[in-house]
N, C-alpha and C positions, 0 to 999 in steps of 0.2 A: 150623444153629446151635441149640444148648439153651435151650428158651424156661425161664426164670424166673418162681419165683412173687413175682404183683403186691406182695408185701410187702415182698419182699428190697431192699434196696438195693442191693448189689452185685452182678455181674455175674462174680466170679474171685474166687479165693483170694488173691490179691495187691490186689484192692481191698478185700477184708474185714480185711488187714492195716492198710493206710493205712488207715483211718477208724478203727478200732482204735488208732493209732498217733495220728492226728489228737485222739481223743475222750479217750484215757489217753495219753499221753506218757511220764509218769514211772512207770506202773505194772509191775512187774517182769514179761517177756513170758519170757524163759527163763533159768534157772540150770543152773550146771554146775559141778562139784566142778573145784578147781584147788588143788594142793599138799594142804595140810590145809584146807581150806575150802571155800567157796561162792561164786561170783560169780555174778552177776545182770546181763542185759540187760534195760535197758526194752523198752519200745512200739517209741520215737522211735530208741533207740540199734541194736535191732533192725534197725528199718526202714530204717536208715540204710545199714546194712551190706548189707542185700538190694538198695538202692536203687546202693549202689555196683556191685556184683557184678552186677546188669543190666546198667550203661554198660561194663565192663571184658567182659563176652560180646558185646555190640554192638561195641565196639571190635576184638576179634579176629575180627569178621565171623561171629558167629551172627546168625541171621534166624530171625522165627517158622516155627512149624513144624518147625526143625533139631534131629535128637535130640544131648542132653548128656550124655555117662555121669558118676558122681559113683563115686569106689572111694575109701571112705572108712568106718572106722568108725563107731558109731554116736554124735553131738558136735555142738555147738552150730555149727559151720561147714558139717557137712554139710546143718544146718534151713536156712541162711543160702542155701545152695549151691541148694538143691534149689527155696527161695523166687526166690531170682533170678534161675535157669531158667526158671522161670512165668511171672514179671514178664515175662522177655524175649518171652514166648510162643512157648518151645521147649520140648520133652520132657524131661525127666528120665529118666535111663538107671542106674538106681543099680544099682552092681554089690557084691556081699557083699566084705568082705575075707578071708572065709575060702574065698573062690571058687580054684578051679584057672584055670593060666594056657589049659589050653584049655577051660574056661568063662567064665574072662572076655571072650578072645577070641571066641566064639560068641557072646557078646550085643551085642559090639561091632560085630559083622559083620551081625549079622542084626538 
């Protein structure tokens, strides 16, 4: 295990979210252009969605440790995606979409 320095409070990228999300809530965590504009996730609204998207990978029977591949442009669902992979405490397997199918296939395999 990665020993931590005595300062940090956290332990993962997913608890530095939560306490993040706990300490700002309402603070805009990411924006992403939609139609002609801008929408914004909070902390809290963020977190919510990461915190979904762990119980919905536990529930199809991911277990820590199990890698996740993610083939997805680059978007505010793939942050969502790739944090609630973590959270589960499984790997992130992100594949480009401008990959070939036997590149995709190679990462998925190996």
């Amino acid at each position: 295990m990665t020993e931590t320095p005595d300062n940090l409070p956290w332990r993962s990228i997913p608890q530095m979210l939560r306490s993040v999300a706990q300490e700002h809530p309402d603070n805009p965590c990411v924006s992403f252009k939609r139609g002609g504009g801008y929408l914004s996730f909070t902390y809290s609204e963020f977190y919510t969605r990461v915190l979904m998207t762990t119980r919905g990978l536990r529930k199809a029977g991911i277990n820590p440790g199990d890698k996740v591949a993610i083939f997805s442009e680059n978007r505010a669902g793939w942050a969502i995606a790739d944090m609630g992979i973590l959270a589960a405490k499984a790997v992130s397997v992100p594949i480009y979409t401008t990959s070939t199918a036997k590149q995709a296939a190679y990462i998925i395999h190996h």
